[in-house]
C-alpha positions in Angstrom: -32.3 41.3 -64.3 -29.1 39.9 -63.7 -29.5 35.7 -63.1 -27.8 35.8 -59.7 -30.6 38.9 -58.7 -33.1 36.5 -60.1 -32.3 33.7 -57.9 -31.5 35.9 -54.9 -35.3 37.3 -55.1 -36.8 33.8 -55.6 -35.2 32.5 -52.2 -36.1 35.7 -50.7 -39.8 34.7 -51.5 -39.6 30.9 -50.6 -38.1 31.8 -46.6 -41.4 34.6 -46.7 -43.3 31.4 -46.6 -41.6 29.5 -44.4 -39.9 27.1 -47.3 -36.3 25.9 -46.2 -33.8 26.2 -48.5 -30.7 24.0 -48.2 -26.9 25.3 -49.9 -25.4 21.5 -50.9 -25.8 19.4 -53.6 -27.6 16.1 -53.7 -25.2 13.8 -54.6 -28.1 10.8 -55.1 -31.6 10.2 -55.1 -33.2 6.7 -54.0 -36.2 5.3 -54.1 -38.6 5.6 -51.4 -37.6 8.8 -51.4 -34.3 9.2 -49.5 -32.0 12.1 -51.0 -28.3 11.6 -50.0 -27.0 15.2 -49.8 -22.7 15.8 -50.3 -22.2 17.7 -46.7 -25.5 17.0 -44.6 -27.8 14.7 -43.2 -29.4 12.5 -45.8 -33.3 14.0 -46.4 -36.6 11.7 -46.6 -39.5 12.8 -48.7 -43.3 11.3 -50.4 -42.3 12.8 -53.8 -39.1 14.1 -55.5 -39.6 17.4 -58.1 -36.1 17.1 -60.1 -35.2 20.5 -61.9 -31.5 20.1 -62.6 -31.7 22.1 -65.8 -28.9 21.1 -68.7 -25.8 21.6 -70.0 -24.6 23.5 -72.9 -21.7 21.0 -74.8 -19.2 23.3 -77.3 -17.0 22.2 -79.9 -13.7 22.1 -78.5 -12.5 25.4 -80.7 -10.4 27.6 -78.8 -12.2 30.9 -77.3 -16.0 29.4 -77.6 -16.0 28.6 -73.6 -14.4 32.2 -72.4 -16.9 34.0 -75.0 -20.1 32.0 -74.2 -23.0 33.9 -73.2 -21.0 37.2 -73.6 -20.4 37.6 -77.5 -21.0 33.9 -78.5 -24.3 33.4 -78.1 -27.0 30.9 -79.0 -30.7 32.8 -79.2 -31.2 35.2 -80.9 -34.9 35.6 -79.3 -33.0 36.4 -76.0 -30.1 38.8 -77.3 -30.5 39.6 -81.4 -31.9 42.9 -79.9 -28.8 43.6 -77.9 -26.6 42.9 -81.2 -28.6 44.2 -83.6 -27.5 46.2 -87.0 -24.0 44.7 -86.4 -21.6 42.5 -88.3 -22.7 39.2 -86.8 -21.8 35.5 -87.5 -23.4 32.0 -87.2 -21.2 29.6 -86.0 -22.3 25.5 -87.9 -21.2 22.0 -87.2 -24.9 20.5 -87.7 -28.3 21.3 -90.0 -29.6 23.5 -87.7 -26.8 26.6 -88.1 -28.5 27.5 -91.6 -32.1 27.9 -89.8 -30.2 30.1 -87.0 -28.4 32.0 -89.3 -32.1 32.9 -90.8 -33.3 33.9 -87.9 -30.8 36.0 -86.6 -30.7 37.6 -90.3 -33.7 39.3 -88.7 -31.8 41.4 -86.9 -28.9 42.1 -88.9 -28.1 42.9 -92.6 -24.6 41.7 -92.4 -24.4 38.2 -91.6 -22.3 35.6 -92.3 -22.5 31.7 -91.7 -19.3 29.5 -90.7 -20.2 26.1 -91.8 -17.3 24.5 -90.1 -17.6 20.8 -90.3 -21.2 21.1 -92.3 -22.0 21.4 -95.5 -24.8 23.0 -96.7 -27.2 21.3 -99.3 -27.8 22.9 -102.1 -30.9 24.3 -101.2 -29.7 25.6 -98.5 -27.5 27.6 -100.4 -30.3 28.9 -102.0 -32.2 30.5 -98.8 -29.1 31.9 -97.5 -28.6 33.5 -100.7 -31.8 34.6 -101.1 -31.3 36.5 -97.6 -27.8 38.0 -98.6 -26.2 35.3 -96.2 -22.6 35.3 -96.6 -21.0 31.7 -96.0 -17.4 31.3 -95.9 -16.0 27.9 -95.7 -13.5 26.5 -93.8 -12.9 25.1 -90.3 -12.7 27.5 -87.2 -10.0 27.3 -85.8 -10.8 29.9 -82.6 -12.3 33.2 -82.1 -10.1 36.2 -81.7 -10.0 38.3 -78.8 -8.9 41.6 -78.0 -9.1 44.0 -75.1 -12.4 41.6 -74.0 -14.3 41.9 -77.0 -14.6 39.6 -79.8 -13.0 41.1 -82.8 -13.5 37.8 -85.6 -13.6 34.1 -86.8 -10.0 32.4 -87.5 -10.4 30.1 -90.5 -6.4 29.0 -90.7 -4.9 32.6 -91.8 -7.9 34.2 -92.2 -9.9 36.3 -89.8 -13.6 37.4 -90.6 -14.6 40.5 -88.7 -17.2 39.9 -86.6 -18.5 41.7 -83.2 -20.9 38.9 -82.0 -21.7 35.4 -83.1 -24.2 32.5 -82.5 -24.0 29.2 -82.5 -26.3 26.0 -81.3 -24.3 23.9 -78.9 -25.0 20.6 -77.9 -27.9 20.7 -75.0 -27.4 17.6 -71.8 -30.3 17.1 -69.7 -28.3 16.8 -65.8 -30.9 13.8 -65.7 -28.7 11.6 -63.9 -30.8 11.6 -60.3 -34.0 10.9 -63.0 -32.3 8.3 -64.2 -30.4 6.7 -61.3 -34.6 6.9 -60.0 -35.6 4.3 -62.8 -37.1 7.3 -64.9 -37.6 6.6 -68.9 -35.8 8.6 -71.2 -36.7 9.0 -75.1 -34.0 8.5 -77.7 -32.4 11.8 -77.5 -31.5 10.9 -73.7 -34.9 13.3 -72.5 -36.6 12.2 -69.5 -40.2 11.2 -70.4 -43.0 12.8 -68.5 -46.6 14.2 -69.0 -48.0 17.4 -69.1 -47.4 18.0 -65.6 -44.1 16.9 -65.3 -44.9 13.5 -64.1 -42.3 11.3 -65.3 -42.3 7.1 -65.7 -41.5 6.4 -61.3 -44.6 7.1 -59.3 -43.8 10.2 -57.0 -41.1 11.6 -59.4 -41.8 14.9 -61.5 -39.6 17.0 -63.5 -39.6 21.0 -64.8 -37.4 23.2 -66.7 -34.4 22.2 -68.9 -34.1 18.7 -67.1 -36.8 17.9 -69.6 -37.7 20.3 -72.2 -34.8 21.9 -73.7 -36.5 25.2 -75.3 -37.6 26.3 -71.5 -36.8 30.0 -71.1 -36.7 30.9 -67.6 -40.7 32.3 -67.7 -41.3 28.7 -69.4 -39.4 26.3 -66.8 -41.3 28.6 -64.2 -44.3 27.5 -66.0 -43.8 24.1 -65.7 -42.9 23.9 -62.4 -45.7 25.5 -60.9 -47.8 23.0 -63.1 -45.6 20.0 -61.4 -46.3 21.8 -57.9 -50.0 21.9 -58.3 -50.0 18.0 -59.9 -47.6 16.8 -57.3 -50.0 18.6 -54.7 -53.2 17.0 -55.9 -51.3 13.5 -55.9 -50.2 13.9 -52.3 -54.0 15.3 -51.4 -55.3 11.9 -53.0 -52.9 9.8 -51.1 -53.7 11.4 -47.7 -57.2 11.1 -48.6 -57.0 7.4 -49.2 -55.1 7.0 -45.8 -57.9 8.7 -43.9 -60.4 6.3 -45.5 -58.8 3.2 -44.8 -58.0 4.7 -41.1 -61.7 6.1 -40.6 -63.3 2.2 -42.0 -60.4 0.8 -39.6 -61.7 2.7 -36.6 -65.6 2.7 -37.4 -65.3 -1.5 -37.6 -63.4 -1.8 -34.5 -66.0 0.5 -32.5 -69.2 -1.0 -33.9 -70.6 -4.0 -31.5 -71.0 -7.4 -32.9 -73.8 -8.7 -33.7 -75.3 -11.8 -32.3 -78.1 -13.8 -33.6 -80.7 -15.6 -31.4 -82.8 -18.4 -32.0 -86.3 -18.9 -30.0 
């Protein structure tokens, strides 16, 4: 299913029960909670679910950003099927490239790694070689294009063909309203949270690919129904505590004093 399909069905579900959905983009967040929106009325809420998802960062080679998600991909769980038995490449630039290229060596016989600005360690070497990986070495310098399809890797004069490639980029949580809320990140810049989402501030939970970078859609929808169902209890146990205190208020203002009398 198409991603904007997707979506489309998923509002069409939340207005069937009576959820609002508002088109604009919350520009801040603020304790308390008060959610400052770009073109409406600022919002007030008891807790704040942040699921802002991330941001894939590419080398700055010329062709990765018009190809991306197309024929430069980046999991080969979610599309080696669709490119399978072709001539594919792996695109480097960190460690991780050499595992990728294994894996997507899965569903190809005819791969080839581009190291670019990594170099493989010896051992590596050895595993690609072992799986008939192909490196060549060089530093890309774009991907060529022709009539909308991907047609190979430019190392200087050199062009490997190639009809699909993967690469790794760089993933950015959009954690900026987490952060701006006082939330902790860990040292890869990742919000901090439980099991259930529930992050560092009290009232504040996060789902999907603000926090957990391998989410697939199926997982992010995961997590945010677990965030729902924690956020829901939390809010039960607050309302429950306020009926408490109101119910002792009442029952000591509308029992009689006692006196005491001496004979």
């Amino acid at each position: 299913m198409p991603p904007h399909d997707l979506v489309a069905v998923g509002r069409s579900e939340i207005s069937g029960y009576g959820g609002v959905l508002i088109d604009d983009t919350v520009v801040r967040a603020e304790p308390g909670f008060h959610v400052r929106l770009a073109n409406g009325s600022p919002l007030s809420a008891r807790r704040v679910l942040v699921a802002t998802g991330l941001r894939d960062q590419l080398p700055d080679i010329p062709g990765l950003v018009e190809r991306w998600g197309r024929d430069l991909l980046h999991c080969p769980y979610c599309h080696g099927y669709e490119v399978r038995d072709r001539p594919l490449g792996v695109l480097g630039g960190t460690p991780d490239a050499v595992q990728q290229a294994l894996l997507v060596r899965q569903w190809s016989p005819d791969i080839t790694l581009f190291p670019h600005t990594y170099a493989p360690t010896a051992e590596q070497r050895e595993q690609l070689a072992s799986r008939d990986i192909r490196i060549v070495e060089g530093t890309v310098t774009r991907l060529v294009v022709a009539n909308d399809q991907l047609q190979g890797v430019e190392l200087g004069s050199t062009v490997i063909p190639r009809t699909a490639v993967f690469m790794r980029p760089l993933f950015v949580p959009n954690s900026d309203l987490l952060t701006g809320l006082g939330c902790e990140v860990d040292e890869n810049g990742w919000v901090v949270h439980d099991p259930t989402g529930r992050t560092t501030v009290a009232g504040v939970w996060v789902a999907g690919n603000a926090a957990d970078p391998r989410a697939h859609v199926i997982t992010a929808a995961g997590e945010g129904s677990a965030a729902a169902m924690a956020l829901n209890a939390d809010l039960v146990d607050e309302d429950l505590k306020r009926a408490i205190a109101d119910h002792r208020s009442g029952h000591a203002a509308s029992t009689p004093a006692h006196h005491t009398a001496s004979v």
